[in-house]
N, C-alpha and C positions, 0 to 999 in steps of 0.2 A: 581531187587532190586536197590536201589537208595542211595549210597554210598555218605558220603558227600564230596564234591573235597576237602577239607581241609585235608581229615584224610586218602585219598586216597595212600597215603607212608608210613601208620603208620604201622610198626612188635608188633606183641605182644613178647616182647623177654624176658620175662623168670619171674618163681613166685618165691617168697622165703621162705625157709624155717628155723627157728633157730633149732639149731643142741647141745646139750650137749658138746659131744668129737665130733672136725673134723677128727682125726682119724682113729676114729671108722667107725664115716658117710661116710668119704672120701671111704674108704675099703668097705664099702658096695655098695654105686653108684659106683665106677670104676671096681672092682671085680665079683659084683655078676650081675650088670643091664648093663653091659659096658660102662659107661662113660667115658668121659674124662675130665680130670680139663683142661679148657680154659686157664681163668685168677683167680689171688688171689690177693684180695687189703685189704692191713694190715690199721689199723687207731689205732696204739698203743696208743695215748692219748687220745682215746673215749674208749679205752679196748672191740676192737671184727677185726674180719679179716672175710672179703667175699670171697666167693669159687666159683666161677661161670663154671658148667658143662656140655655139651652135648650128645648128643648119633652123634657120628660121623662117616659117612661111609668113609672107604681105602682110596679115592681119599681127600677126606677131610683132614684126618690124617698128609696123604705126605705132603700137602701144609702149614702146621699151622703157622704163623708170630713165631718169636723167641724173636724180641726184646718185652719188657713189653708194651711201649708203644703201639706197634704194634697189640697185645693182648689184649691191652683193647677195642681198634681199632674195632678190630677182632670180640669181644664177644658180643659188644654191637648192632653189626649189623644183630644177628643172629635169629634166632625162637626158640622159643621153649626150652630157657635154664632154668637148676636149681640152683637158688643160695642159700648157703648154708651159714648163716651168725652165728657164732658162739662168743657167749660174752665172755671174759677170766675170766676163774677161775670155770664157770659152769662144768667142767669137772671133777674138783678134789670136788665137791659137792656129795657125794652117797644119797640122798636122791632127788636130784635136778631131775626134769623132764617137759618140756615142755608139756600144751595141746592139745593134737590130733587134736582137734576139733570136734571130736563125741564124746566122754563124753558131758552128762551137763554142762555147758549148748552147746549145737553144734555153731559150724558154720563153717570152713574150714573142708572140708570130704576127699578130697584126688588127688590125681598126677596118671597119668597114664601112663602105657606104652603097645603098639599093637609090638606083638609078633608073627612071623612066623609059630609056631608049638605052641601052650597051653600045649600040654602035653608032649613035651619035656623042657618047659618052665617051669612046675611043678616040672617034675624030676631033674631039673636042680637047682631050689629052696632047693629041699628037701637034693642034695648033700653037698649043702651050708647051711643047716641046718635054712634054713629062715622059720623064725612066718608067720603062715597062719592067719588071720584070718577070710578067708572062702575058701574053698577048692572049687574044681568044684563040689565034690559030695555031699555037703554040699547045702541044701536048693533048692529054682525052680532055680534057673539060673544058668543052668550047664557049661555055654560057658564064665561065669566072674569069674576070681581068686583077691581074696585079701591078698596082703601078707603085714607085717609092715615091716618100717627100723628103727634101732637102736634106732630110737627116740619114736618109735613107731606109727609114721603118717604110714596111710593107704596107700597102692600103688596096683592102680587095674590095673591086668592083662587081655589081650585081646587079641582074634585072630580076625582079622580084618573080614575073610571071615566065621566065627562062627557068625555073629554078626547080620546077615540079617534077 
């Protein structure tokens, strides 16, 4: 494969997501998927604040930067993060809801995450009471789970060694 030297350093670090309540969203990505909030940058005169989160293993954890600066440092050099950017006021709206992207018309489908056990990964779902919207035993593809977040974007479930 033939890589161009220019983009040879480039991370793909991280997609965005607009969120209703960060609250809500935060409690769902930290609690139910284990993430961690890296960094959060407020912009109160544009009215939204970014949430930017990972899935971080132990050794990761121990070492986090403390200072803000250090943090933004931190997050921007990483892979694979999700940021969560929330407008003010969308939250006290009860009728307010973002596009998924599979309704009509489509085009953003969904975020993943590869999980060591699928079926402890279900049950694990189901304790926390998360929206499926396709179960393993649901339809041919018995090795992908879809479950939504709060906002209701799709997030597909995967066991890595299921997948071959």
């Amino acid at each position: 494969m033939n890589i161009p030297q220019a983009t040879q350093n480039f991370i793909f670090n991280h997609t965005m997501l607009r969120v209703k309540d960060p609250a809500v969203s935060l409690k769902f990505y930290q609690d139910v998927l284990g993430m961690t909030l890296l960094h959060k940058k407020s912009f109160p005169q544009a009215k939204f604040d970014l949430y930017f989160l990972a899935k971080l293993g132990e050794d990761e954890l121990a070492n986090l930067p403390t200072t803000e600066a250090e943090k933004a440092v931190y997050t921007f050099r990483q892979r694979g993060i999700l940021e969560l950017t929330h407008n003010y006021g969308t939250e006290n709206q009860s009728d307010f809801a973002y596009h998924d992207g599979n309704a009509e018309p489509q085009g953003f489908g969904h975020i993943c995450f590869s999980v060591p056990d699928l079926a402890k990964a279900v049950a694990w779902f189901d304790q926390n009471n998360v929206t499926f919207k396709k179960r393993p035993e649901d339809g041919t593809m018995k090795n992908i789970v879809f479950i939504k977040d709060p906002d209701g974007y799709w997030i597909e479930i995967v066991q890595a060694g299921l997948m071959g």
